[in-house]
N, C-alpha and C positions, 0 to 999 in steps of 0.2 A: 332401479330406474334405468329402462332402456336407453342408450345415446347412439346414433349415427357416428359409423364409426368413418373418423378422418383421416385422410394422407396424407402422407408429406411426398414434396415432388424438389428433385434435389437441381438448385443455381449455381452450374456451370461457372459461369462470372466471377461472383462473389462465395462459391464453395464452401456450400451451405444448404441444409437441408432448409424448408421453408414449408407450414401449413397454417389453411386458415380456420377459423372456427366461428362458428357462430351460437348465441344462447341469448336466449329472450329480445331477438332482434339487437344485441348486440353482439358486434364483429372484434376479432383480436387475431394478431398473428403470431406463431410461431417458431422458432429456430433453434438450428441445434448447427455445427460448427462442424462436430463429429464425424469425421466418412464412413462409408460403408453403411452396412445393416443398421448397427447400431446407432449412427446418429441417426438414423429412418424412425428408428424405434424411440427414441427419446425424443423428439419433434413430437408424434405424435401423442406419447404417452402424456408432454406436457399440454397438451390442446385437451386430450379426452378427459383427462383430472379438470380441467378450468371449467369445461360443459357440465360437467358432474356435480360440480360444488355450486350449482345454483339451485339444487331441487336435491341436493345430497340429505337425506334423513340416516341421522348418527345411530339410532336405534339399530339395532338388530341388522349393523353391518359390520363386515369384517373383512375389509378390503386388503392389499399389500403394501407392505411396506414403501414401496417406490411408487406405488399410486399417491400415500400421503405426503412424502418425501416434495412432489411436486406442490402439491395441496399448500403443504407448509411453505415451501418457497414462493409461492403465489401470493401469501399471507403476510410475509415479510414483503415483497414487492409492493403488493399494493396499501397494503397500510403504513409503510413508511414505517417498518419500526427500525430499519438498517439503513446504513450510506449504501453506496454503490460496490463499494470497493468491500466490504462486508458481506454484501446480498453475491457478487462474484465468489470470496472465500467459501463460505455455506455449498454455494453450487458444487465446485469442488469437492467441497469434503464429502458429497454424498457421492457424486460422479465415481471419484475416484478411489473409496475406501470405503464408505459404511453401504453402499448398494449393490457391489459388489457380493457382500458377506449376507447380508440384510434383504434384498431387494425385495425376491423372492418368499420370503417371509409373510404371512398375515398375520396383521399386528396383534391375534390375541396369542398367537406362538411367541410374539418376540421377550426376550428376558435380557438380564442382566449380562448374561453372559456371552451375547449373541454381541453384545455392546462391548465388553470385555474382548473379546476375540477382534474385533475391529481395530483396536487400539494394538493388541501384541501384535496382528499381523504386521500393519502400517509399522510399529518400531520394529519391528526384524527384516520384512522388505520394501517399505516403502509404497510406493501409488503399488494397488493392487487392482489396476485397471489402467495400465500403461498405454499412452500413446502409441499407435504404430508405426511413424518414423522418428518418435523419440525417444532416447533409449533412456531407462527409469533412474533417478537420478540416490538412490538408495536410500535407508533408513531413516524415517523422516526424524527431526530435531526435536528438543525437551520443546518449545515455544512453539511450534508446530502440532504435536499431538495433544497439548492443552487447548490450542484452538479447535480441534477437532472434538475431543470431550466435550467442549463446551456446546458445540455443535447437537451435540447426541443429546446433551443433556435440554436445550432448549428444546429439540425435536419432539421428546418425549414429554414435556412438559405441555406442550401444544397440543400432543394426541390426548392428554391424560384431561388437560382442560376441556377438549370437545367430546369426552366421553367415549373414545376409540379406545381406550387402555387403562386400568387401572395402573399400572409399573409407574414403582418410586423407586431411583437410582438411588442404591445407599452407598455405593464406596465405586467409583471407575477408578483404578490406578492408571499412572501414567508412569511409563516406566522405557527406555530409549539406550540400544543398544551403540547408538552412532555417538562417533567422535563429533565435542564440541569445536565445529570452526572459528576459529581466529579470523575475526577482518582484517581484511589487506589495508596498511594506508601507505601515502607517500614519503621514501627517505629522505632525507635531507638533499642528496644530491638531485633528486626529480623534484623537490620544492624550487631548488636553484632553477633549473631547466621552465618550468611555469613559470615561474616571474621574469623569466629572461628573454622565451623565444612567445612571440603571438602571430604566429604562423600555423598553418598544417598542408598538408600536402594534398592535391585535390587535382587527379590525372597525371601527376608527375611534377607540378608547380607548384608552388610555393605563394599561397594567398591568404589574407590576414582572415583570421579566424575570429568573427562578431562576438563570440560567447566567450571571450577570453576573459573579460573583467568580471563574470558571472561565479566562472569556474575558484578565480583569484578571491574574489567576495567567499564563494562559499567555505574555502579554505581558512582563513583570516577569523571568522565569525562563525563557524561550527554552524550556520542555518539548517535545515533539513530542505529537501528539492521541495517539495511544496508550500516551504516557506518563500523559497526563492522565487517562483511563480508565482506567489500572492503577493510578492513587494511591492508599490507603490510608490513613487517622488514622493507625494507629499507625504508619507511615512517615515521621511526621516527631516528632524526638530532642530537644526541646530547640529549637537555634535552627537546628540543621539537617535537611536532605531527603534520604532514604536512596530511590532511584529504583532498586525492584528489578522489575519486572516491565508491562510493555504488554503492552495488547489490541486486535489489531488489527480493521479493520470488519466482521471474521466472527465477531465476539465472542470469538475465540482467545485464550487465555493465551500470549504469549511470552515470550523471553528480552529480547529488544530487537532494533534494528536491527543492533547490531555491539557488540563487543566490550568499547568503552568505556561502552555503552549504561547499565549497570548500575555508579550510581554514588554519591555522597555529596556535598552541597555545603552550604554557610552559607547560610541566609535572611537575605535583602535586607531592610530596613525593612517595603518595601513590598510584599513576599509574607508577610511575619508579620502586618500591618495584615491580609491579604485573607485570612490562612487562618484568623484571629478572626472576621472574617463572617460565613466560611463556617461555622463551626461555631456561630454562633449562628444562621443561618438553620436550619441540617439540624434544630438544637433545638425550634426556634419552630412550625415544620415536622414535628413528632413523629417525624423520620426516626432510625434507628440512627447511636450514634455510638461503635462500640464499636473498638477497634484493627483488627477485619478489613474494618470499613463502605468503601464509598468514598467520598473527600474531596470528590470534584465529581461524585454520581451522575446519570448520562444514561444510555437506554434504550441510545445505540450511539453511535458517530462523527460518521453521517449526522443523524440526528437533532440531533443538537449545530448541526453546519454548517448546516441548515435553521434551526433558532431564531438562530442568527447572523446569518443571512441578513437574516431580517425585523427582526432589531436594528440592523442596519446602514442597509438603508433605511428604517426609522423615525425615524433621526437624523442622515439626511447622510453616511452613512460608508461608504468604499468596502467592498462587500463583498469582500476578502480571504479565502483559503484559510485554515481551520484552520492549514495548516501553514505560512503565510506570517506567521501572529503571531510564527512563531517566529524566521522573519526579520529582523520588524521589533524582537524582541529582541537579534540577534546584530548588525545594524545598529546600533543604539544603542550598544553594549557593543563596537563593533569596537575599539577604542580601546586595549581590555585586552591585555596582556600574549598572544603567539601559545598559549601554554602553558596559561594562565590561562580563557582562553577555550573551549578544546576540553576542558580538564577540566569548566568547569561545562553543556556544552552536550553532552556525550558523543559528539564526532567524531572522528572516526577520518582515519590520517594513513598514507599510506603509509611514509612514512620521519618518525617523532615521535623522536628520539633523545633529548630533554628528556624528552620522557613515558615512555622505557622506560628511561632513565638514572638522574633526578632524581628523587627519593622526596619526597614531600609535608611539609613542614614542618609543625609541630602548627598555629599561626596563618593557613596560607595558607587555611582556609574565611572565617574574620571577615576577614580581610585584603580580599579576592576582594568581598566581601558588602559591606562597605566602600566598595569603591572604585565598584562598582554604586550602591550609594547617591547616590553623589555625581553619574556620570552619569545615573540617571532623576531624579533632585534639580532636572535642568536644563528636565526636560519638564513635569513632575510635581509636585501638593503633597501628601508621606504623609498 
């Protein structure tokens, strides 16, 4: 099937290639981020795959890899079988490692080991389609190139369903040459320093810093940053936290990361001290404080970890990840009972036989809340 083939014409402004398409009288646009040739080329290539897939006959074609590569990503976009933040990863993984090796390819050439090669390259050097002013950040992680297998393996499972391929992946090893990193968290002496100074430096002066009770919550309470986003006033009962819902850095409403994600625990001394602040700040502050407000409102995620940023080196303090506070709460608190732990922290276990056996005793929230007290007690004065 012949298609009109489209441009992309590249926005100065917003530096971005940009094309539009049209197919059976309906309009759609497309972007690529990418400079140079290459993002020209993948703008377009994502518009001509879209026009193609309306009148595409599976029969006795044998298109490229990176033609289906888009096809598939279209297929997860538009049917919704991914979040956002998923449908991003996938991009990725094809962008930057399997289309590179792959692209070029027509899928009745492609084999096991063309999928194989994808994965040893990536664990020996990492992105094999590296940014141009960013330098490659090396050998991608064990949790990293299982993302990516999995990638391959849904891909192929998509061409094999529309009848582009017979290939059945019987064995992708995953195999990583890179040293496992160590999360950073906070020492004792920069937990002193957060609970101490709610300041940050901003042109030279010294101005209180809104997200200070956020940072102090997430620490206190292990949340995860999309938990903390999705908090709510009326989510907290009395003395305890009913965590139904994160958002993640696309502003998405979720469920959570997993299963136990969505949970109920007792407040510690010292997330009851911080969520008083907080609501006298939001007050003082003329902000909404009604049951649907949010407890620690931020414009987004990013926004949050930049104000951290500048708080951290305003006062000596390693800048840590958002999601490394949470760390340096499960750190402190390793001490708790295996059981005790993953219920207040909502992780998930493959084999938790206590947690799918054991029914929750009325006391084990104060209990739990309790015994946290006593360990940030050691670091910390309420």
């Amino acid at each position: 099937m012949q298609t009109k083939k489209v441009e992309a014409r590249w926005e100065p402004g917003r530096k971005r290639w940009r094309v539009n398409a049209q197919r059976n009288g309906e309009r759609k646009t497309f972007y690529s981020t990418v400079p140079g040739l290459r993002g020209k080329k993948e703008a377009e290539r994502k518009a001509d795959s879209w026009k193609r897939s309306a009148g595409l006959s599976y029969e006795n074609c044998d298109p490229l890899v990176a033609e289906l590569w888009d096809s598939f990503l279209l297929y997860l976009q538009e049917e919704k079988r991914v979040g956002t933040s998923t449908l991003e990863q996938t991009r990725k993984f094809g962008r930057n490692y399997i289309l590179p090796v792959c692209g070029n390819l027509k899928i009745s050439r492609l084999n096991e080991g063309h999928l194989q090669r994808v994965l040893n390259l990536s664990a020996q050097k990492g992105c094999l389609q590296p940014h141009p002013t960013r330098p490659p950040k090396g050998p991608l992680s064990l949790k990293t190139l299982r993302g990516l297998r999995n990638a391959e393996q849904q891909f192929v499972k998509w061409c094999r369903i529309n009848d582009f391929t017979d290939l059945v992946l019987e064995g992708l090893e995953v195999r990583t040459c890179a040293e496992k990193q160590e999360k950073e968290i906070l020492q004792p002496e920069e937990l002193q320093t957060l609970f101490r100074v709610d300041t940050r430096l901003v042109r030279g002066e010294r101005v209180f810093d809104d997200q200070i009770y956020a940072y102090r919550f997430a620490v206190v309470t292990g949340l995860r940053p999309g938990e903390l986003m999705g908090l709510h006033i009326g989510d907290i009962d009395g003395d305890k936290l009913h965590v139904q819902r994160t958002i993640n850095r696309y502003g998405e409403k979720t469920k959570g990361k997993n299963q136990n994600a969505r949970r109920t625990f007792g407040l510690n001394t010292f997330a009851r001290i911080l969520i008083d602040q907080q609501l006298s700040l939001l007050h003082s502050l003329g902000m909404p404080t009604t049951p649907d407000s949010p407890l620690f409102p931020a414009l987004n995620q990013q926004s949050r970890y930049h104000q951290w940023k500048s708080y951290a080196r305003s006062n000596g303090i390693t800048a840590i990840s958002c999601y490394e506070m949470r760390h340096t709460f499960i750190s402190l608190a390793q001490n708790l009972r295996e059981g005790d732990l993953r219920r207040l922290c909502g992780q998930s276990a493959s084999m938790d036989t206590r947690g799918v056996y054991a029914h929750k005793l009325t006391d084990d929230d104060s209990r739990i809340a309790n015994e946290v007290d006593q360990i940030l007690g050691r670091y910390l004065t309420p």
